[in-house]
N, C-alpha and C positions, 0 to 999 in steps of 0.2 A: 494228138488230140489236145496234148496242155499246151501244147504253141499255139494250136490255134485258136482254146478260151481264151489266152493271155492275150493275143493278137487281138481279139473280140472285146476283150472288156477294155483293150487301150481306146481301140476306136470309138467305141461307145463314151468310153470318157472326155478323150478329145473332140467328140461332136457334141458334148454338152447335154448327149439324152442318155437315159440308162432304162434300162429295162423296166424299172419300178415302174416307171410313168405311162407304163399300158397296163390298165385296169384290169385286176384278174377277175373281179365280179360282176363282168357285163360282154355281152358277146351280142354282135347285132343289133337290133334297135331293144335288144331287154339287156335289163341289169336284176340281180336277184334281189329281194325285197319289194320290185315294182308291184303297185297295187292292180286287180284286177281290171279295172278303168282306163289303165294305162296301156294296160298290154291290149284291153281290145282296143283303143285309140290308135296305135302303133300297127296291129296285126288284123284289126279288126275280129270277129267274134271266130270262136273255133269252131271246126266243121263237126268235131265231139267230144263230149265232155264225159269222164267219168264217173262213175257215182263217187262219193263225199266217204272218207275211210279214214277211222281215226287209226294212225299208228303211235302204242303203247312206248314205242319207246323212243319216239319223239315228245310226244304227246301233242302233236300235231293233227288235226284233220285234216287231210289231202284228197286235191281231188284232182285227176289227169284232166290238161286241156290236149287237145291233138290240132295240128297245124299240119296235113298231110300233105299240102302242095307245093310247100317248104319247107318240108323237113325236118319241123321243132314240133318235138311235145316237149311240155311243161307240166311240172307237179305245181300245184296251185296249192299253197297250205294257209291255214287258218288256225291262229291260237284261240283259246278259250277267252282269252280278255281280247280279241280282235273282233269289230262288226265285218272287217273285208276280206279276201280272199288276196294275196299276195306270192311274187314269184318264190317258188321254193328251190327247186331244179330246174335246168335248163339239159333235153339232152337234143344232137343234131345227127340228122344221118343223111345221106342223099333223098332229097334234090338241093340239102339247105346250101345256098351262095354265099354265107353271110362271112365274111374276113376277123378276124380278130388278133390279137396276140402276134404281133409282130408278121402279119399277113397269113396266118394259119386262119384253112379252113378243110372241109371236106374236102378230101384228094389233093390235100399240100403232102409233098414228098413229107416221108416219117423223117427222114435227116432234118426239118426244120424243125418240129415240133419235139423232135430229142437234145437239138441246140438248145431250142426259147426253152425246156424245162430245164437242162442243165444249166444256164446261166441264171436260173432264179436260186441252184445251190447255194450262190453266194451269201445269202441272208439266212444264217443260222438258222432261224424260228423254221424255217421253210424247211419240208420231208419230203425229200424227191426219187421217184423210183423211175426208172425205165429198165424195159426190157424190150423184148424182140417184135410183141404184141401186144406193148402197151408203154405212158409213158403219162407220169402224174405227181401232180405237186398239192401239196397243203400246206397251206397255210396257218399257222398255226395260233396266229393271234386274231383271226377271225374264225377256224376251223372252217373255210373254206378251200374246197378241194376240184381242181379241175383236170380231168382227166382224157388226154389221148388213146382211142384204140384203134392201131394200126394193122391194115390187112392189104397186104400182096406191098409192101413197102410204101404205103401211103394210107392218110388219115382216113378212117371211115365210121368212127364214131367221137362225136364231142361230148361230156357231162360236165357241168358246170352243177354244182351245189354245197351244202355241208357233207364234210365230210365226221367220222369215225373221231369222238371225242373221249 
């Protein structure tokens, strides 16, 4: 396994890209922070939305959007100094198609998405766990956190949001 991150991060270096350069806060046509406006521009409006829920210990108001025909709901959160509702979480389950993170998506073998996490260990700030059923990094200078959970050796849930500060 350390031959072949060593072997991994040469190449990545001699091709002049590195891992950093795929954005951990956007997946699909969202990125988290996008405003409501945007995401129905992109997705056009949700098939349901749930009622508006302040959590105390964000202090956040959140409200569920549902995207059932592709496989994204989104927490839509709202602070008390904001007039708009804006991406807060992002999570993905089947049917979602959408690619990210080095070609991970819904039903990418777990072997890739236990790679792309372990090679983000490189950057200290970053807190990376995997396990057998699961496989997640934070980031630590934005507290975002995005999370693989693998079932039958392949991806079958994505979360994208803040994570645990």
């Amino acid at each position: 396994m350390k031959r072949f991150l060593l072997s991994l991060v040469f190449l990545l270096s001699v091709g002049g890209w590195t891992l950093a350069d795929t954005p951990v806060d956007a997946f699909g046509k969202l990125k988290l922070d996008q405003t409501a406006e945007e995401v129905v521009a992109a997705l056009g409006k949700p098939a349901k939305k749930g009622e508006k829920l302040f959590e105390a210990a964000t202090g956040e108001t959140v409200q569920k959007w549902s995207y059932p025909k592709i496989g994204v709901t989104l927490d839509m959160a709202q602070s008390e100094q904001a007039e708009t509702l804006r991406v807060y979480r992002i999570q993905a389950e089947k049917p979602c198609q959408w690619i990210g993170w080095d070609g991970i998506g819904i039903g990418s073998p777990a072997a890739k998405a236990k790679a792309y996490v372990s090679g983000l260990q490189m950057n200290p700030k970053n807190e990376v766990s995997i396990s057998s059923d699961s496989c997640s990094v934070l980031l630590t200078d934005s507290w975002t956190m995005l999370v693989f959970t693998l079932t039958e050796d392949k991806v079958s849930q994505i979360f994208l949001g803040p994570g645990p500060e």
